[in-house]
N, C-alpha and C positions, 0 to 999 in steps of 0.2 A: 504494500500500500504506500500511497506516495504520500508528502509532506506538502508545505506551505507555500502555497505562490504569493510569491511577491513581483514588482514592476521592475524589471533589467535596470541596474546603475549603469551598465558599460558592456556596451555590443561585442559580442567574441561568440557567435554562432556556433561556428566549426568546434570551439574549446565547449559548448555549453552540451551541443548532439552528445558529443562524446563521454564528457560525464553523464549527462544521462540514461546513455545508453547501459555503462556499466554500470550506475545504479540500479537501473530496472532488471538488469540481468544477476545479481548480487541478491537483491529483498526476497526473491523467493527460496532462496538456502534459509531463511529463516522460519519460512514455513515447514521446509521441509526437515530442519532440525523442533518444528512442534511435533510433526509426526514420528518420528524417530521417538521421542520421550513418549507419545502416546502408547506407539505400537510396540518397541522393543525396553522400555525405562518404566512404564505403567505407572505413567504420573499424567494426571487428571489435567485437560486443557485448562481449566481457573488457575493452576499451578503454575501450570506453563507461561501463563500469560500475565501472571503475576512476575513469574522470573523476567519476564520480556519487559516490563517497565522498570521494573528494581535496577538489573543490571545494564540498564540503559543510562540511567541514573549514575550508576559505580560508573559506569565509563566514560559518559560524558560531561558530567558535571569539574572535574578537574580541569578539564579542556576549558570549560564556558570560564569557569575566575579565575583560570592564568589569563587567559586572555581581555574578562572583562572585570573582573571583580565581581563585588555581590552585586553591581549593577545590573547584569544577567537577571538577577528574580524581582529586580523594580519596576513589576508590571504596572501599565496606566488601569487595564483592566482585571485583576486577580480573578475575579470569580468568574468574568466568562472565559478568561484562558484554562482555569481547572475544568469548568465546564464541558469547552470542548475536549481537555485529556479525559474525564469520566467518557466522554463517546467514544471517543478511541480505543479506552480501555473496552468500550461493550463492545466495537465492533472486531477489535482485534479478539476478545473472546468466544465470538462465534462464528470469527473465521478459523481459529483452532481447535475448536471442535468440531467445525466441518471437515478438515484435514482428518481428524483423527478417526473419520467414517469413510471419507471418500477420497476417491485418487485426485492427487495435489490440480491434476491440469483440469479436472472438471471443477472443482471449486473456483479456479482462477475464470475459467470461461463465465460461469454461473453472477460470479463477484462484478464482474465486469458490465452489468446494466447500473453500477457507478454513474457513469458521466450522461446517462439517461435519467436518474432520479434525480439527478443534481438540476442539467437541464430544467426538466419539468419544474423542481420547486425552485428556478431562479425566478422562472415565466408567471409562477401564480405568488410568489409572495414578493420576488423584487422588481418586477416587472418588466422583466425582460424581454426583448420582443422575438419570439418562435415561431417561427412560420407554418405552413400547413408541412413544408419536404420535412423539415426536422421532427414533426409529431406522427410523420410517417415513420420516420425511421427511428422514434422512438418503439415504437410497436412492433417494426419488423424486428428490431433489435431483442423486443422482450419475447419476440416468440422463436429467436432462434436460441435463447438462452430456454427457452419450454424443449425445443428440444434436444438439450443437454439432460435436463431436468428429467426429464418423463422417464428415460430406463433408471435414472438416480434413484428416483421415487418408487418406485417396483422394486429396489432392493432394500434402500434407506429408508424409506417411509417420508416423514415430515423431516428428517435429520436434511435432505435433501433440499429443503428450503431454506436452511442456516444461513448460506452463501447469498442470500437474496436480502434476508435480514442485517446482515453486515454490510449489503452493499446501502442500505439504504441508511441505516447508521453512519456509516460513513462520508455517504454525501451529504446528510448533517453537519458534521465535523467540518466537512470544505465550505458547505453552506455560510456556517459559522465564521468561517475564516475571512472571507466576503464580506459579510456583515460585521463582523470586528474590523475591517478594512488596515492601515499602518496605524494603530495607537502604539500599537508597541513594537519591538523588534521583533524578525523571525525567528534570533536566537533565544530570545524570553520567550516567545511564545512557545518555540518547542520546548525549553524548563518548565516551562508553567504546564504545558501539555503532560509532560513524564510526568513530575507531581502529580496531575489530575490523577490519571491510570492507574497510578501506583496505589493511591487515595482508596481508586473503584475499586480496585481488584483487589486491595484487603478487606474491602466491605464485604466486598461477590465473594470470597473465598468465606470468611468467620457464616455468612447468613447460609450459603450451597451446605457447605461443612455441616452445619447446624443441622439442615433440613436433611440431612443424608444423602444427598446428593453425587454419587459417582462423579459426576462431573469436574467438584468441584473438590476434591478428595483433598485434603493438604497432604503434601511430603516433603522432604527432603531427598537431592540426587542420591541415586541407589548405587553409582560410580563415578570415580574420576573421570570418566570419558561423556558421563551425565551433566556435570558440573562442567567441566571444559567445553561442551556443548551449548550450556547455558550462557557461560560467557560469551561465546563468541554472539549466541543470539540475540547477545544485549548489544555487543559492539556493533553489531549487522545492522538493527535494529536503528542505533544511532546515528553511527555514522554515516550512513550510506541517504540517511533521511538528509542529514545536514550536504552531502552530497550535491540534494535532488535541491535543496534553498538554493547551493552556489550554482547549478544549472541555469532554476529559472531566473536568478542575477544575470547570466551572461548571454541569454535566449529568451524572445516572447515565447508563453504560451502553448500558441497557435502552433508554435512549430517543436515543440519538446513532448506537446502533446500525444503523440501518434507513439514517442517511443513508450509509452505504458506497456503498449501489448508485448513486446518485449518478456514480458515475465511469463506470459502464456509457452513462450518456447524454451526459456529458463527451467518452469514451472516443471513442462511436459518429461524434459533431458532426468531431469530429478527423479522425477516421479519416476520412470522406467527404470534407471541407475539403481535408487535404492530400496522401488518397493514392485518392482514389477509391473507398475500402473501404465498401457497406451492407451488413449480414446478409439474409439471403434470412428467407423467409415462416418456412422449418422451422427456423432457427435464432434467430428471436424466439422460436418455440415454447418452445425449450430455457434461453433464458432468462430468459423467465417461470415458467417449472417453477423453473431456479433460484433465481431471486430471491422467487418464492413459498414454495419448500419453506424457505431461510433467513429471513424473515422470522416463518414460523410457527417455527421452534425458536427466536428471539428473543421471541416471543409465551408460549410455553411457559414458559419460561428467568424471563419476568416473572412469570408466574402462579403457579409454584413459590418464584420469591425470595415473593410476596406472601402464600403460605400459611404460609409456614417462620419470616415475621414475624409472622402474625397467631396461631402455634401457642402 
């Protein structure tokens, strides 16, 4: 999942594709180290995703006050920077419990009606202008993630929906980001973000725990190779987000945008490597429908910014 757009200080295109590209192709080792604790560690996704803001925190926070001091956590907004880390924290939660049922590259396909939820609730609550091609392709988009979804659903049940939930949680979180627009920095805002999560996820962990929830199981790594796992997930986790900030510093948008999908081919190389997972013939169908129908409202989205300058 990607991080904070902000407006390019200083044009360097070529230097901005190229980190992005290796960010996108990097974030989904983090997924695929939740599966791994799922399936070979039997440590409960809340666990996991709790490690994933903790030691994002141990990793990165050294970085932010060598470089900025405590000025780093003097948000203009506190509550709605933790706010949006509590989303993150939910929606990273049931992206890794999707993982821990289903094979990593159909989540990521599934995850991926993202920049369609986002769309829509730019259009009804900040009023953004969406034309009838992009509510097209919102739709064809959702029906080629239906069918990803539909053999998921015959083996997973509703587990198979998680990926739909998190994407929509998630275009919350970018919603948010929007609507907090620059009051504060992108590097406070991501401090502020881990806090949040960290925040959620001792809650969702003490309240799951309580109510007996598998899910939500607490543990501690059952190995070294557990634990060295975990770290790197927090370093993944961090660094490669703060990665995706210096990107869209040195590239619009419009044009960094396309490398998301990126992680679908990340996602897939993984998933076969270390769990045996390929998608079948019908669910490349579903998404290539997605990653086409997103593409074209990214196409759109440029065509419109390019009128509305030349007007």
């Amino acid at each position: 999942m990607s991080a904070i757009v902000t407006a390019p200080a200083q044009q360097n295109p070529l230097q901005g594709m190229a980190i992005m590209a290796g960010a996108m192709i990097v974030l989904p080792v983090m997924d695929a180290i939740a599966k791994y604790m799922a399936t070979f560690e039997a440590m409960s996704p809340g666990q996991v995703t709790f490690y994933r803001f903790f030691f994002q925190l141990v990793c990165t926070l050294p970085l932010l006050f060598f470089a900025f001091g405590w000025g780093a956590l003097s948000a203009k907004r506190p509550w709605m920077n933790l706010l949006r880390g509590a989303l993150h924290g939910a929606a990273s939660l049931l992206f890794f419990a999707a993982v821990k049922y289903m094979p990593l590259a159909d989540v990521f396909a599934i995850y991926f009606v993202e920049p369609f939820i986002l769309t829509a609730l730019s259009a009804l609550f900040l009023g953004d202008k969406v034309g009838w091609r992009r509510w097209l392709a919102i739709v064809v988009g959702f029906g080629g993630a239906m069918i990803v979804i539909q053999p998921s659903f015959e083996i997973f049940g509703l587990k198979a929906l998680l990926p739909v939930a998190c994407a929509f949680l998630f275009a919350l979180y970018l919603f948010m980001n929007r609507a907090v627009g620059e009051a504060d920095s992108p590097l406070t805002m991501q401090t502020m973000a881990g806090i949040g999560g960290t925040i959620f996820m001792t809650g969702a962990l003490w309240i799951g725990a309580s109510a007996g929830a598998a899910d939500f199981a607490p543990s501690l790594p059952a190995s070294w190779l557990g634990l060295i796992l975990l770290l790197i997930l927090g370093a993944v986790s961090g660094y490669a987000h703060l990665l995706v900030v210096r990107a869209f510093r040195l590239a619009p948008l419009s044009l960094l945008a396309p490398f998301q999908y990126f992680e679908i081919i990340s996602a897939t190389i993984l998933g076969y490597a270390l769990f045996g997972d390929f998608p079948n013939f019908y669910k490349w169908i579903g998404i290539l429908i997605i990653v086409g129908s997103g593409l074209f409202i990214l196409w759109r989205e440029r065509v419109q910014a390019r009128s509305a300058a030349s007007a």
